[in-house]
C-alpha positions in Angstrom: 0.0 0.0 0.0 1.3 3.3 -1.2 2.7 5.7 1.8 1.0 9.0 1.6 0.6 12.3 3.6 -0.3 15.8 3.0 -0.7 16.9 -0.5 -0.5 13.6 -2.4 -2.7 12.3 -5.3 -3.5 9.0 -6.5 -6.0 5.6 -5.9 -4.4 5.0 -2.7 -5.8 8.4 -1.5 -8.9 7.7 -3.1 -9.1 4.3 -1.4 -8.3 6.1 1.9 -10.6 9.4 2.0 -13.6 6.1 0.8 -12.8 4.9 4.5 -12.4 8.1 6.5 -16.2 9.0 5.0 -17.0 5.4 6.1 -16.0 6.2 9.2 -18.2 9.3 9.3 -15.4 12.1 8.3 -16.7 13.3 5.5 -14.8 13.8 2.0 -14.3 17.6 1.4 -11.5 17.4 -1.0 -11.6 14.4 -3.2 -8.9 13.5 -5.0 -6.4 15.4 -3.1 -4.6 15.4 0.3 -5.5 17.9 2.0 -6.0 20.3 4.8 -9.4 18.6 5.6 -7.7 15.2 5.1 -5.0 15.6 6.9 -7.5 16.9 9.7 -9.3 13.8 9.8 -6.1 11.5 10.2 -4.4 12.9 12.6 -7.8 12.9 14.9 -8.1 9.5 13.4 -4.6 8.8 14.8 -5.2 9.9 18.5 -8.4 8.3 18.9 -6.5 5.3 17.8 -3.6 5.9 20.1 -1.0 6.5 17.3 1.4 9.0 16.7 -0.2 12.1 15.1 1.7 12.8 12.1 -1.3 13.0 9.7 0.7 10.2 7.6 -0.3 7.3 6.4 2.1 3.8 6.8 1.9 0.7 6.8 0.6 -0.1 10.6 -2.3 2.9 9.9 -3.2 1.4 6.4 -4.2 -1.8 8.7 -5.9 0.3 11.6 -7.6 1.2 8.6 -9.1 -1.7 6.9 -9.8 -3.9 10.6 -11.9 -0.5 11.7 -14.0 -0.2 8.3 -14.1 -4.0 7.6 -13.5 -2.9 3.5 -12.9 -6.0 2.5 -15.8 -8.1 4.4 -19.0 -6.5 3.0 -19.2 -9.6 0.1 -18.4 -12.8 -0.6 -17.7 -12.7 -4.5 -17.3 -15.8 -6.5 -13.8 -15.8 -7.6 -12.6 -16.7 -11.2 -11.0 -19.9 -10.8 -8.5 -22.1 -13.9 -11.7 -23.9 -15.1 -13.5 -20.6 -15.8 -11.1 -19.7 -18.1 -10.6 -23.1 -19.5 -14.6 -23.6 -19.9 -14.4 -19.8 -21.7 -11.9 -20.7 -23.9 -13.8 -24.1 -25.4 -16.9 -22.2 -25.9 -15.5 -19.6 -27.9 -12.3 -21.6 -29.7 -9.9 -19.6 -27.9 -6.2 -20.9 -26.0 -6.5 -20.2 -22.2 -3.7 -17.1 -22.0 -6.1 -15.2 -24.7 -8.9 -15.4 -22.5 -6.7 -14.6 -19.0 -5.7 -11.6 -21.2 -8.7 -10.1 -21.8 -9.9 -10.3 -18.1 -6.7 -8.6 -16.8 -7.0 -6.0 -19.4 -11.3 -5.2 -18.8 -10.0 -5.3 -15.3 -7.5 -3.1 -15.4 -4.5 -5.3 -14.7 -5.6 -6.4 -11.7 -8.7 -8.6 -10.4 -9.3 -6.8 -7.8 -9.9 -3.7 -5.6 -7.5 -1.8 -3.7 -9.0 -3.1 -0.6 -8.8 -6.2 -1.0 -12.2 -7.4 -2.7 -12.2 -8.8 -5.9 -13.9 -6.9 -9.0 -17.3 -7.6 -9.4 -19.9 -6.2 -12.0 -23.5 -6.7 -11.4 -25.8 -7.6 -14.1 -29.2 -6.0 -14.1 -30.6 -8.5 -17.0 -29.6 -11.4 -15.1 -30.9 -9.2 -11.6 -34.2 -9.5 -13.5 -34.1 -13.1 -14.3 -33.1 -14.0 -10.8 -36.2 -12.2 -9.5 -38.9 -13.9 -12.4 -36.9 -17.2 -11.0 -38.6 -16.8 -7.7 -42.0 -15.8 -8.6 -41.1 -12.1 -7.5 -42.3 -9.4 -10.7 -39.5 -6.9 -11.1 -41.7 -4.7 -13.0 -43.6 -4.1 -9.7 -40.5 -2.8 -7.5 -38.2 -0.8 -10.9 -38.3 3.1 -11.1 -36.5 5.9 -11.2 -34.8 5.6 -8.0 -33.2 2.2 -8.6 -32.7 2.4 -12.7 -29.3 1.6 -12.1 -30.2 -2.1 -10.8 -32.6 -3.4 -13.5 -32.4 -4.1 -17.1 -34.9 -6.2 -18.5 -32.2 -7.3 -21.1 -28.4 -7.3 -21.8 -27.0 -3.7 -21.3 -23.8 -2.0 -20.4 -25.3 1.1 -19.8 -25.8 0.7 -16.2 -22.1 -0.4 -15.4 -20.7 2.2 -13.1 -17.2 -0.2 -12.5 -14.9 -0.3 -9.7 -16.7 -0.1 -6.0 -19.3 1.3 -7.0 -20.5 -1.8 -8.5 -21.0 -3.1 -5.0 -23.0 0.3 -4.3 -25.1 -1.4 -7.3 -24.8 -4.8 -5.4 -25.9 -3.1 -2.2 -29.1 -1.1 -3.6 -30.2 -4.2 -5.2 -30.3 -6.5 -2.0 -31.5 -3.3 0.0 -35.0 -2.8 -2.6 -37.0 -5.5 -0.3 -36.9 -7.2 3.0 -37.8 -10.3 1.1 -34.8 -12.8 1.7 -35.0 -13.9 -2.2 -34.5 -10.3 -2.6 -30.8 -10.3 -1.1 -30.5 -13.7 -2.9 -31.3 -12.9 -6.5 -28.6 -9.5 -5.8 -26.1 -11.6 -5.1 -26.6 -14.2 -7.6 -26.2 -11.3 -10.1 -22.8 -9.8 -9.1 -19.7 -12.1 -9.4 -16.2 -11.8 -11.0 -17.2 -14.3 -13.9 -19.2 -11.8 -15.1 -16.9 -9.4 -16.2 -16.0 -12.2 -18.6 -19.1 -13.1 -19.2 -19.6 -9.8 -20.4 -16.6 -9.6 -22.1 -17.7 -12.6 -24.2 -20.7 -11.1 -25.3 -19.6 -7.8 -26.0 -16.8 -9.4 -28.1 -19.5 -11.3 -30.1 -21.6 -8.5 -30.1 -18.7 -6.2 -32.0 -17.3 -9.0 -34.3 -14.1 -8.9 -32.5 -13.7 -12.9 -32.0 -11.9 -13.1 -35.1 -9.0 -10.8 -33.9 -8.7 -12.9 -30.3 -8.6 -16.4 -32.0 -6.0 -14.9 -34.7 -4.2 -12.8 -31.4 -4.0 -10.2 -33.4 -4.1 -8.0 -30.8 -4.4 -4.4 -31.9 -7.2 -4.9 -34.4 -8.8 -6.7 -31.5 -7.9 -3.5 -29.2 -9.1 -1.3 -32.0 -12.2 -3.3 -32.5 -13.5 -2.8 -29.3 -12.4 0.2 -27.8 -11.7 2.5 -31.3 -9.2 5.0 -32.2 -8.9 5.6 -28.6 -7.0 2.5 -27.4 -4.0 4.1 -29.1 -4.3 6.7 -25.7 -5.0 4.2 -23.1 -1.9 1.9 -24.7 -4.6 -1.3 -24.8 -3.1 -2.5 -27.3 -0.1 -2.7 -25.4 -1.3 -4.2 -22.7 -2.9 -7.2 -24.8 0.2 -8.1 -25.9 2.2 -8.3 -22.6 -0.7 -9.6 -20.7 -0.9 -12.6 -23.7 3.0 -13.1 -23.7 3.1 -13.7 -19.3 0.4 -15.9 -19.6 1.4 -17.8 -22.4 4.3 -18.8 -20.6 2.7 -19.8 -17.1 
């Protein structure tokens, strides 16, 4: 975990002013370090018995976690070999080209910088999961949970990141109905960002650049003259090549 103090930047800041407002401090300057968040550390720190510096180490980073329980909330269902094996059959694909997809949709990692694993939740399958148990989700969708329910496939809802266990969350939180919670977490998992992957690939006609691993038409194909800026392209390639030799 990154060491940071007053007037730093990045997702290790953004992970740590996420806990101070779980925590009930607020988040007056997001995206930066400071004044305000280097108020609410150092009182952090002495109600916590540590030295008041306003920095943040390695000991605090774990005060941290343990107090906000960030990476308890869920129990995801972790990609395992087989998932990718099982992926690879269906489509005609070698095993590395499908491990270097996931890496690259999840941003070369699989999961969040506390500790959870990536998730995207599914408002199609939400839907089915809820017609499953007799439950109508026509009666319960409006405008205050849009971002839950799609009747069919759609992308459009996919906020990525934590905030698609905010997505989780609202979902299970609709009805006190235990099938409720059930169907919500029956419709978030870490296979789904292949899952999605998959279709989206089919969707776009970009198959035929993954079987031939030819992998900046494929990058091109589905993220367009802009995966020259985010370097996707790149990333393909050395994500293919390390997995190709485990």
């Amino acid at each position: 975990m990154q060491y940071i103090r007053l007037r730093s930047r990045g997702s290790s800041l953004s992970f740590l002013q996420e806990l101070l407002e779980k925590i009930g401090y607020g988040n007056p300057s997001p995206g930066y370090f400071g004044s305000e968040t280097e108020l609410a550390v150092k009182d952090f720190q002495a109600k916590s018995r540590l030295i008041v510096d306003g920095e943040i180490a390695l000991k605090k980073w774990t005060l941290f976690v343990e107090k906000t329980k960030a990476a308890e909330e869920f129990k995801a269902i972790f990609l395992c070999g087989q998932d990718f094996i099982d992926f690879a059959k269906r489509y005609r694909l070698c095993p590395a080209a499908v491990k270097d997809v996931n890496v690259a949709e999840s941003s070369g990692k699989g999961f969040l910088i506390d500790g959870r694993p990536k998730i995207l939740f599914e408002g199609h399958t939400f839907w089915r999961q809820l017609k499953a148990r007799g439950i109508s989700p026509e009666d319960f969708a409006n405008v205050s949970n849009e971002t839950v329910f799609d009747k069919d496939f759609s992308n459009n809802h996919c906020l990525g990141g934590v905030r698609e266990y905010e997505r989780l969350e609202k979902a299970a939180m609709i009805s006190t109905d235990p099938d409720f919670r059930e169907a919500a977490l029956s419709s978030a998992s870490e296979r789904n960002l292949v899952e999605a992957s998959g279709l989206y690939i089919l969707k776009n006609g970009c198959l035929v650049y993954m079987q031939s691993k030819n992998w900046v038409k494929f990058a091109l194909c589905c993220n367009g003259l802009g995966y020259a800026k985010n370097k996707y392209g790149e990333k393909m390639v050395k994500a293919f090549m390390k997995y190709s030799i485990n």
